[in-house]
C-alpha positions in Angstrom: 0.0 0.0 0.0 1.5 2.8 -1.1 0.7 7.0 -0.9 2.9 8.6 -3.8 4.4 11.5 -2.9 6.6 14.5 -4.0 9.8 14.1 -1.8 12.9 12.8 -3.9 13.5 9.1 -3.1 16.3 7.8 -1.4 18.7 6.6 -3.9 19.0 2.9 -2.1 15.5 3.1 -1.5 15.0 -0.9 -0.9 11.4 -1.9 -2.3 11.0 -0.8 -6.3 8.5 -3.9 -8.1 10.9 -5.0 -11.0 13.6 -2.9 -9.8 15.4 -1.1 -13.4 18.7 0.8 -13.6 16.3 2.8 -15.9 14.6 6.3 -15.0 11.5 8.5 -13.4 9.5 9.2 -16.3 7.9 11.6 -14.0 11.7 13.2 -13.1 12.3 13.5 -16.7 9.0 15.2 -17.7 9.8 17.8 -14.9 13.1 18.3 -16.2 12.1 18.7 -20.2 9.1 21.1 -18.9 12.0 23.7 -17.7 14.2 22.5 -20.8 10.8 23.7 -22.8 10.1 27.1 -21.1 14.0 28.0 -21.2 14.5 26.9 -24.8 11.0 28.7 -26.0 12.6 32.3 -26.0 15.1 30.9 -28.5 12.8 29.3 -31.1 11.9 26.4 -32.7 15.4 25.4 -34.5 17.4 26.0 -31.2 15.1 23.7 -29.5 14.7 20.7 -31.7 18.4 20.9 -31.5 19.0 20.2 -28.4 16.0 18.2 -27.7 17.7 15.8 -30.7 21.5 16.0 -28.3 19.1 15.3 -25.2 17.9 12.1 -25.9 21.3 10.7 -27.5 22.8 11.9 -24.4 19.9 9.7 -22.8 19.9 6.9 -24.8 23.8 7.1 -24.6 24.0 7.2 -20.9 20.8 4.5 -20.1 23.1 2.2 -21.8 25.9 2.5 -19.7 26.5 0.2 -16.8 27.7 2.8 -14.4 24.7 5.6 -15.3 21.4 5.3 -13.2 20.3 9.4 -13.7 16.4 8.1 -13.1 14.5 6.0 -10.8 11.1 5.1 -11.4 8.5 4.9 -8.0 10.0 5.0 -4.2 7.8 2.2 -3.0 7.6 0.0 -5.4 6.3 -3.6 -4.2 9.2 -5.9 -6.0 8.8 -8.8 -7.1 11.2 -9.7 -9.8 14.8 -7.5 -10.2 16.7 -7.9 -13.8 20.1 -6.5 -14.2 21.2 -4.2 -17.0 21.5 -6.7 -19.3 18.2 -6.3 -20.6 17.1 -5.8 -24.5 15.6 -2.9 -26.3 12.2 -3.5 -27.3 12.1 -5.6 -30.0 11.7 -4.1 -33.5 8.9 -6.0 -35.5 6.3 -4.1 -37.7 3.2 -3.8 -36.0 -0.5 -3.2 -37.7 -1.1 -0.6 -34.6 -1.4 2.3 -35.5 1.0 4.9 -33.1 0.4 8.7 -33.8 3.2 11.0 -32.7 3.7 12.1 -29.2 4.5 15.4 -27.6 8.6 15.4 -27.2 7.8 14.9 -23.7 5.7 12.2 -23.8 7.4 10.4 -26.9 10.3 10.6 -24.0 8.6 9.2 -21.0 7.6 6.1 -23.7 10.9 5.6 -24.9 12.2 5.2 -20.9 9.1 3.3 -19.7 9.9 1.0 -22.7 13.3 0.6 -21.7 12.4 0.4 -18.1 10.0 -2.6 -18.4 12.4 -4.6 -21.2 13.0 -8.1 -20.3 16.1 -10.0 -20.7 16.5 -11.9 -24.4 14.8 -14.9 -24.6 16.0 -17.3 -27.2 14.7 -17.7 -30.9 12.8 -21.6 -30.3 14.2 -24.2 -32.9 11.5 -25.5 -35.5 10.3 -28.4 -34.7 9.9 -26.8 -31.0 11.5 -29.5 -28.5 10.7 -29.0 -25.0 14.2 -30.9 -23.9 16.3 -27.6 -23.2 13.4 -25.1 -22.0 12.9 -24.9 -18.6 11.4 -27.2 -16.4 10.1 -26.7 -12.7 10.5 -30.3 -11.5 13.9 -30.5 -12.4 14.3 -26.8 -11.0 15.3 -26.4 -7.2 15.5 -23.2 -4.4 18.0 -24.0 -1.5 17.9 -21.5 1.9 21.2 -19.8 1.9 22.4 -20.2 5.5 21.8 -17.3 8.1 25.1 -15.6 8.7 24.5 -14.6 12.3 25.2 -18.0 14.0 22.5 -20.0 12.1 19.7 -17.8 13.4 16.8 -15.9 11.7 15.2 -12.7 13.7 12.8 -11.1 13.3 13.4 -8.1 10.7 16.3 -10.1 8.6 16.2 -10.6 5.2 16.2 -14.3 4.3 17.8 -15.4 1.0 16.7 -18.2 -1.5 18.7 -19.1 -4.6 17.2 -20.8 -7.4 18.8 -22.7 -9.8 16.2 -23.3 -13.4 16.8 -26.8 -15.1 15.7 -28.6 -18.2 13.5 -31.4 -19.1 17.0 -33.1 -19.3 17.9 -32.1 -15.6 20.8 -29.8 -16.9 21.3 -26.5 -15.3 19.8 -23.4 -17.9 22.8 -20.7 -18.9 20.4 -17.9 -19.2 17.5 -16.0 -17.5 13.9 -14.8 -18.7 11.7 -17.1 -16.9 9.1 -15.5 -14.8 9.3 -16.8 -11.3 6.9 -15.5 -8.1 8.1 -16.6 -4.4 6.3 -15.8 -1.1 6.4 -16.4 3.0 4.2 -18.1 4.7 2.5 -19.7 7.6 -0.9 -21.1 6.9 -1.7 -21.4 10.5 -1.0 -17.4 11.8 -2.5 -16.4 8.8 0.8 -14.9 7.7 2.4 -14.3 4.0 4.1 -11.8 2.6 5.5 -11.6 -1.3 9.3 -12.0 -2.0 11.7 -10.5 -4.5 13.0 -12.3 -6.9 16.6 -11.2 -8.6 17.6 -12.9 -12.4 21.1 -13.0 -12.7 20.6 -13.6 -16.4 22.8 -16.7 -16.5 19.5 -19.7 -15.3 20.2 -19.1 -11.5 17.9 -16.6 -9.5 17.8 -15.3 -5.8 14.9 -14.6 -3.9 14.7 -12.4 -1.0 12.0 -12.1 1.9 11.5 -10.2 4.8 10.9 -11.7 8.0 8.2 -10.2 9.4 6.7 -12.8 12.4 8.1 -15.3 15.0 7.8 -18.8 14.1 7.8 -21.3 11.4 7.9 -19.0 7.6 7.6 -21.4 4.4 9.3 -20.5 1.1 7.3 -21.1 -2.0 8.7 -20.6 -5.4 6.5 -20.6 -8.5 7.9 -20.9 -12.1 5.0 -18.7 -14.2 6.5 -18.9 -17.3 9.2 -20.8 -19.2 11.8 -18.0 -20.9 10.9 -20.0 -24.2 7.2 -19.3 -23.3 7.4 -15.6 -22.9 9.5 -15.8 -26.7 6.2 -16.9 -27.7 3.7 -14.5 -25.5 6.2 -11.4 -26.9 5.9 -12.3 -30.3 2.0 -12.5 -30.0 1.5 -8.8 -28.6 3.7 -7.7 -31.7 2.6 -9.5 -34.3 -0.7 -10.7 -33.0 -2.3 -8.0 -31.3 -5.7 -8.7 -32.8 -6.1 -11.8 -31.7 -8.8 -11.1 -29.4 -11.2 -9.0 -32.1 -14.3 -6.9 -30.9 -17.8 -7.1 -33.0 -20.0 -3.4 -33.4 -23.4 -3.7 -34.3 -24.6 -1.1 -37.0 -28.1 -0.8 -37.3 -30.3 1.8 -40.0 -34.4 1.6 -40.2 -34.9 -2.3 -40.9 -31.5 -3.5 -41.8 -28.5 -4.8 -39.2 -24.7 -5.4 -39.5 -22.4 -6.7 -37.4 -18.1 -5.8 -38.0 -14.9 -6.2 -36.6 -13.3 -3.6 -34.8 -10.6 -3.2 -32.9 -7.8 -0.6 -31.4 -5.0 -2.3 -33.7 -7.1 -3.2 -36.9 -5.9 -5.1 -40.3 -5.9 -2.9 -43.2 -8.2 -4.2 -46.0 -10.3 -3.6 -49.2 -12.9 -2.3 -46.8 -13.5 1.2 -45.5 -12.9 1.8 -41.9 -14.9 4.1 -39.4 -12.0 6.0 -37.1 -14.0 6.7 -33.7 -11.2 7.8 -32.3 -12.4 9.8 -29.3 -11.7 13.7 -29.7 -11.5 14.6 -26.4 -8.7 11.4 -25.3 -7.3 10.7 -28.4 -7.8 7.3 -27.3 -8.1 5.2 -31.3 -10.7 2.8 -31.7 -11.6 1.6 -35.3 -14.6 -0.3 -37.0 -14.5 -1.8 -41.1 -17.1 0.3 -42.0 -20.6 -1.2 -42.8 -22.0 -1.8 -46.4 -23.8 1.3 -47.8 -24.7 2.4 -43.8 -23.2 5.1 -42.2 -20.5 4.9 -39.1 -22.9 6.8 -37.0 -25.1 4.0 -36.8 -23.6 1.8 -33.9 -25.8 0.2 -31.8 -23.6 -2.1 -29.0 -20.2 -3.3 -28.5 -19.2 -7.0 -28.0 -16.2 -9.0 -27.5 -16.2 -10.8 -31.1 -13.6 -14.3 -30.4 -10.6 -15.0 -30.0 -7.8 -16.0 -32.9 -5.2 -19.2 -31.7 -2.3 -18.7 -34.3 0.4 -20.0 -31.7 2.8 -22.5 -34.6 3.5 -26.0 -34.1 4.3 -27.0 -30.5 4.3 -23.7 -29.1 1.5 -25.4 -26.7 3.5 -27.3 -25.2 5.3 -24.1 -23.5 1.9 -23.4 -21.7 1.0 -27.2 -19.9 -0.9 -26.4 -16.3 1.3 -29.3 -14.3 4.1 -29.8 -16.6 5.4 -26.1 -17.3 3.2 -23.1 -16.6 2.5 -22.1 -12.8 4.0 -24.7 -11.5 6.2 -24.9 -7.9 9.3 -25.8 -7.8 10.6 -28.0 -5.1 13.3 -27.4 -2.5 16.5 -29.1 -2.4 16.6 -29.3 1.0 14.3 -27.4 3.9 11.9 -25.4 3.0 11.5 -23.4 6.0 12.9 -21.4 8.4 12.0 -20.4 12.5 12.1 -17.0 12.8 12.9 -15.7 16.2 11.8 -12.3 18.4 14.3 -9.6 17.4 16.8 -9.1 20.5 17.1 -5.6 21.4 20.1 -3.4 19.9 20.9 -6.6 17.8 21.3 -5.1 14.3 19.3 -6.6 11.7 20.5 -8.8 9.1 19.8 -7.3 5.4 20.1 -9.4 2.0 23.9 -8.9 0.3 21.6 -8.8 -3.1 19.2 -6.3 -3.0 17.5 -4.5 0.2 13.7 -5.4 -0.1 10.9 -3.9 1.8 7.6 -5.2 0.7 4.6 -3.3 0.6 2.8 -5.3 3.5 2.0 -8.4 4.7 -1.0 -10.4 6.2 -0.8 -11.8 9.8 -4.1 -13.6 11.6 -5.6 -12.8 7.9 -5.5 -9.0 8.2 -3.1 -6.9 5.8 -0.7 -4.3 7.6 0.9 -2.1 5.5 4.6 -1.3 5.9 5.0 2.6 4.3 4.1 3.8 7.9 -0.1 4.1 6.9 -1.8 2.0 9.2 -4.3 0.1 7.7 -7.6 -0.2 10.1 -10.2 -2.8 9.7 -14.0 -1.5 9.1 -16.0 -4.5 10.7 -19.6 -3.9 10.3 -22.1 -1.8 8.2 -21.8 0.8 10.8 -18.2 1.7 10.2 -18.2 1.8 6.9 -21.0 4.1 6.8 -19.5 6.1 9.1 -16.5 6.6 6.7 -18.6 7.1 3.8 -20.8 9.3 5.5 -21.3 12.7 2.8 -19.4 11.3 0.2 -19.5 10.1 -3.2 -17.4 7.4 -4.2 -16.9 7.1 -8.1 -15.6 3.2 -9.1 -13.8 3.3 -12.9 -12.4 0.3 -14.7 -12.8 -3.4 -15.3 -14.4 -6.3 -13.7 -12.1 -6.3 -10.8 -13.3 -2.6 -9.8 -16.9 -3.8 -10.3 -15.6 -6.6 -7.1 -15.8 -2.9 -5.0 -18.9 -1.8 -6.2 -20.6 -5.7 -5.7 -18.4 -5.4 -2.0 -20.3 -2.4 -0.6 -23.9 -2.9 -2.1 -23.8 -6.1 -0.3 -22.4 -4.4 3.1 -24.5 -1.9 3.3 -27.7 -3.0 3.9 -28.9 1.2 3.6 -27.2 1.2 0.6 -30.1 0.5 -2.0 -29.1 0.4 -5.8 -31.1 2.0 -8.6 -32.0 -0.2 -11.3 -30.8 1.7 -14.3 -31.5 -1.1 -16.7 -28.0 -2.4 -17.2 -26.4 -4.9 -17.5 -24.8 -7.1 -14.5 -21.8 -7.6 -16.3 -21.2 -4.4 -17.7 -23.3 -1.8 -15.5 -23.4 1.2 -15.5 -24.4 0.9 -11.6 -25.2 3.4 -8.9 -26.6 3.1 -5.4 -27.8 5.8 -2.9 -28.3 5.5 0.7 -30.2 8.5 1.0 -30.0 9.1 4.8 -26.4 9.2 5.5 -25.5 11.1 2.1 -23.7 8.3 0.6 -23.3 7.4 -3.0 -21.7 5.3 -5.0 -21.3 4.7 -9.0 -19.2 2.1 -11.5 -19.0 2.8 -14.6 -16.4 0.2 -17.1 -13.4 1.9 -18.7 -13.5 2.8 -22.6 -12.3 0.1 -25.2 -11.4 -2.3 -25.6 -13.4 -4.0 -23.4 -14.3 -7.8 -23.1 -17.8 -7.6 -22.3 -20.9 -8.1 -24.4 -23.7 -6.1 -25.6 -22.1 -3.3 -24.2 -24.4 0.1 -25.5 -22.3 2.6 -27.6 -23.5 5.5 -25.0 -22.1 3.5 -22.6 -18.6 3.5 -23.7 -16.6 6.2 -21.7 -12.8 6.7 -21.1 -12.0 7.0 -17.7 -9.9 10.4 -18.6 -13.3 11.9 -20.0 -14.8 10.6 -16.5 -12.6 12.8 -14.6 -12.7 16.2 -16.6 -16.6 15.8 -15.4 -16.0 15.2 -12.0 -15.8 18.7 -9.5 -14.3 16.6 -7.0 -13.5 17.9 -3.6 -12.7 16.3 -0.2 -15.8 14.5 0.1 -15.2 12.8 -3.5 -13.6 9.8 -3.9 -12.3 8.4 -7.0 -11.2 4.8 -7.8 -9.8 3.4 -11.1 -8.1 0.1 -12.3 -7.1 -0.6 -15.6 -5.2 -3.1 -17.0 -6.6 -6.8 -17.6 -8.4 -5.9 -20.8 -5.2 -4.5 -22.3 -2.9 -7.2 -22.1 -3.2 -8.5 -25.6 -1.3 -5.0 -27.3 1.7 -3.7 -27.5 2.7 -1.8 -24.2 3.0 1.3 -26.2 -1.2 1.5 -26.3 -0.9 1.3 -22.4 1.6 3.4 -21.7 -0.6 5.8 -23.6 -3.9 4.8 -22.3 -1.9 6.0 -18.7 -0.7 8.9 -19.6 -4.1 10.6 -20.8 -5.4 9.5 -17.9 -3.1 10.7 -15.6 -3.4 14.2 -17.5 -6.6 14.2 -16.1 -5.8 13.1 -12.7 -3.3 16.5 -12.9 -6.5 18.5 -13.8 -8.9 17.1 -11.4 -6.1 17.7 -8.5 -5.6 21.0 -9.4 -9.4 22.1 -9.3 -10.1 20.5 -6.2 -6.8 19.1 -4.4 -8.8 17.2 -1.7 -10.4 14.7 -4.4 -9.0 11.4 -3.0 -7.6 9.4 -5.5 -6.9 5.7 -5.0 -5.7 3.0 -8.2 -5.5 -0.4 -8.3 -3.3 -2.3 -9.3 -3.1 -5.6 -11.6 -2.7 -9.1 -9.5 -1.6 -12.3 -10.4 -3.9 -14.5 -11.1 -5.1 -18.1 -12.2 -3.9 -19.3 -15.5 -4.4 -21.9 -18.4 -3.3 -22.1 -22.5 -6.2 -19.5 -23.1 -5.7 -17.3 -20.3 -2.2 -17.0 -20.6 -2.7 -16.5 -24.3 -4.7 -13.2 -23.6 -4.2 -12.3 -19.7 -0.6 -13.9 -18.7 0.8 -12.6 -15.6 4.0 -11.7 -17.9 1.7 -9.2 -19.5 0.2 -7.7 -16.2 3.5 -7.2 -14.5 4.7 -5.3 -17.2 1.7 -3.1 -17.3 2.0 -2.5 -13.3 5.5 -1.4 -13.7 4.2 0.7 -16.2 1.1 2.2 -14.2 3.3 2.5 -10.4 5.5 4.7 -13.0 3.8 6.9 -14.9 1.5 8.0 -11.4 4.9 8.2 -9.5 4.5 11.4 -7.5 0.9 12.7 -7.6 -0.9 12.7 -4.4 -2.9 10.0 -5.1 -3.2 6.1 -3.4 -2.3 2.7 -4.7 -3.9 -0.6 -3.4 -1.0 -3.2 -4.2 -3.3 -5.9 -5.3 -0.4 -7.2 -6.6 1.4 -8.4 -3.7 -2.3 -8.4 -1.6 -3.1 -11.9 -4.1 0.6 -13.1 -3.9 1.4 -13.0 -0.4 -2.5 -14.5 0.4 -2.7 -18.3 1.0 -5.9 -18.3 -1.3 -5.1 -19.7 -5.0 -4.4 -16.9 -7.7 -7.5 -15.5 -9.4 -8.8 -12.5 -11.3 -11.0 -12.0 -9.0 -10.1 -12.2 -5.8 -11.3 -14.5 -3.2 -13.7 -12.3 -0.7 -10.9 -12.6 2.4 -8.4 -10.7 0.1 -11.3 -8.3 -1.2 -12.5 -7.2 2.3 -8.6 -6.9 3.2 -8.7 -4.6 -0.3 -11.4 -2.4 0.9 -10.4 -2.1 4.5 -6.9 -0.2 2.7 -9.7 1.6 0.3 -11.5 2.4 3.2 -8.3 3.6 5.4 -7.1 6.1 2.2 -10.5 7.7 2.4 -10.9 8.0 6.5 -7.1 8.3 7.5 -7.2 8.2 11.5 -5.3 10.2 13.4 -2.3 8.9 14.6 -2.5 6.4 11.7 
């Protein structure tokens, strides 16, 4: 749980998700807004000058191994650390359609890019063989020995390394594979998420802090193969249709149905660009036969296109390869004890990890210094809620929220305005206490079906329309219904939303913001195909980025799934959800002296 703020961050700040020796997109838009103002007086030449020996300075310096001028988010909740030896973002032709950015933004894209590149993964041979790609039984994690007389406190760091073999049982010579590791202790209720460090060469440490006495667990979990994520890259370059989206057109007596999508296939057939003026955001339609654009109807999710080449199934087996834990080589365990007094605490010689919370007896406590307070009863949450309206933006897992308090509030009653359970919009009113709340799903594309074309709204728009004010709460998450595109569509998607987040703040500053972010969750050939946990990491590095130091809140459902004992899932189980809302609910009711 972390509040984003404006102080500078502490260059060994310890707890950065997917730590990168690559920079603050925020720092460098502050730093290219007084380049701009400076640079005006001069005119246009001077400053497309130096704007050209600014970024070869940066791409210059981002590639040196003793240059980290950025830093993207203090508090970030890590879970995987690559070292420099990362790739650029690989060049293949796409068929989406990228319209120039502002210098600065075109900037802050070019970084994020390089910030969220993972390590090359090898070209797979044809026929596909899964003999040298990574296999989790074969794989093992071994507890590196305390150094303080074979003891673990309270407050250490404890240390895993992980060595990734093949189906043959020989040791890999390179990283790429996405691994997740938590703590645990099923019967205090505790877990907390790990870090996990690729050294690029098939070994990998994982590092935990101990945050309870007693018995802590290790669990290591191999996502994804590196050969898989070869594959799941290639899709969201070459492939980025291959969930497609169905419009219905409809004039007097006659009907027709077309694809549409944000990346769309260029063809014989006209296309309708409803591209939304105010965002920019692109959307496009192949236009219907002899009707006009203007005559959509609904939105649907159309199918979904399987053009994965011979084998490359194999890479995505539930059991055999994808999700799969990998056993110890020795104990798996470790008994933590109290923490002596003036005994100095024992930190990882790899990489000095705080996490973002951890659960103990079930309940989540945050670690930034917020305390998180837990809202038992109707009666508390009304009395937080009390005046205010609380606006819910985004995809199914913001809908959880809205589902969460109309079922919690028994004074909360819920207008039936005709929609559609899956899609909404919803709002509900308790009438007495002043309470309202609203969800509304985020703009295309959007999995859902039957979706009306009024109803399509971008969450940027959203906000411009909001007053706001200190009795205003706003929540957004966005992410799941993305992951099939290139990053460059999100990292867009982000930053017009956050342009609006700047507004909104500046009108009314007391407008409490709070985001969600992406969690792991359960996975099979289809949903890794279209959802993988590779692609929602990525795209939570991107979004704990680009809001780095607004005033606004994030709920780290990230490490709030990990860290739980409950299986992965989209959805969250209720435990984690009530957990979720009892953060939500602490953001919007801060206590004093908490």
């Amino acid at each position: 749980m972390n509040k984003l703020s404006h102080t500078n961050p502490d260059p060994s700040s310890p707890d950065q998700r997917l730590m990168s020796t690559k920079g603050s997109g925020h720092s460098v838009r502050l730093e290219l807004d007084n380049i701009m103002t400076i640079f005006s007086l001069k005119g246009r030449k001077c400053f497309t000058i130096f704007l050209l020996l600014l970024v070869a300075f940066l791409l210059y310096a981002l590639h040196r191994t003793d240059f980290q001028p950025f830093k993207f988010q203090p508090k970030l909740s890590s879970t995987i650390i690559h070292p420099k030896a990362t790739t650029k973002p690989t060049k293949v032709r796409s068929i989406c359609n990228f319209p120039p950015l502002s210098p600065k933004d075109a900037l802050e894209e070019r970084l994020l890019l390089e910030y969220v590149a993972w390590p090359e993964t090898p070209a797979l041979p044809s026929p596909l063989s899964l003999e040298l790609t990574s296999h989790p039984a074969h794989s093992s994690f071994t507890i590196l020995p305390a150094r303080r007389g074979g003891q673990w406190h309270v407050w250490d760091q404890l240390e895993v390394s992980i060595v990734i073999s093949d189906f043959k049982g020989q040791p890999k010579k390179f990283g790429g594979d996405l691994l997740l590791a938590r703590l645990h202790n099923l019967t205090l209720g505790a877990g907390v998420a790990g870090q996990v460090v690729d050294h690029l060469n098939g070994s990998y440490s994982a590092v935990f802090p101990l945050l309870w006495e007693g018995e802590a667990q290790v669990e290591v979990t191999l996502v994804h193969p590196s050969e898989a994520i070869t594959v799941l890259n290639r899709l969201n370059r070459e492939q980025p249709d291959r969930i497609f989206f169905r419009t219905l057109f409809r004039s007097g007596s006659r009907s027709q149905t077309t694809i549409c999508n944000i990346c769309l296939r260029q063809t014989n057939q006209p296309i309708c660009d409803f591209t939304d003026p105010r965002t920019g955001d692109p959307w496009f339609c192949y236009k219907p036969k002899n009707m006009s654009c203007d005559a959509r109807i609904t939105h649907s999710r159309g199918g979904y296109k399987q053009n994965l080449k011979a084998k490359e199934d194999k890479l995505f087996q539930g059991r055999v390869n994808l999700k799969v834990g990998i056993p110890a080589s020795g104990p798996a365990g470790v008994t933590v004890l109290p923490k002596k007094e003036g005994q100095p605490e024992v930190k990882s010689s790899i990489v000095n990890f705080q996490a973002s919370g951890y659960y103990y007896q079930g309940l989540w406590r945050a670690l930034d210094g917020t305390k998180v307070h837990q809202f038992t009863g109707a009666s508390a949450i009304t009395q937080c809620l009390k005046g205010k309206v609380v606006h819910l933006y985004g995809d199914s897992t913001i809908r959880q929220w809205f589902e969460f308090l109309n079922a919690a509030l028994p004074d909360l009653k819920e207008f039936n305005l005709g929609s559609s359970r899956q899609n909404g919009p919803f709002m509900a009113l308790d009438y007495e206490n002043k309470i309202m709340v609203t969800f509304r799903c985020h703009g295309p594309p959007l999995r859902f079906v039957n979706v009306p074309i009024g109803e399509f709204r971008y969450i940027a728009n959203e906000l411009d329309d909001l007053i706001g004010g200190p009795n205003t709460v706003v929540v957004f998450g966005i992410w799941s219904h993305l992951g099939t595109f290139p990053l460059e569509v999100y990292i867009r998607r982000l930053q017009r939303i956050r342009s609006a987040v700047v507004r909104l703040l500046e009108r009314a500053p007391q407008t409490v913001i709070i985001i969600r972010t992406a969690n792991p969750k359960a996975l099979w050939l289809y949903e890794t195909i279209t959802n993988s946990d590779w692609f929602s990491v990525r795209r939570d590095m991107v979004l704990r980025a680009i809001f780095k130091g607004l005033n606004v809140h994030l709920i780290d459902a990230w490490e709030m799934v990990l860290a739980h004992h409950l299986p992965n899932s989209l959805h969250p189980q209720p435990p984690i959800i009530k957990n979720m809302m009892d953060v939500l609910f602490s953001y919007t009711c801060p206590q004093k002296g908490g």
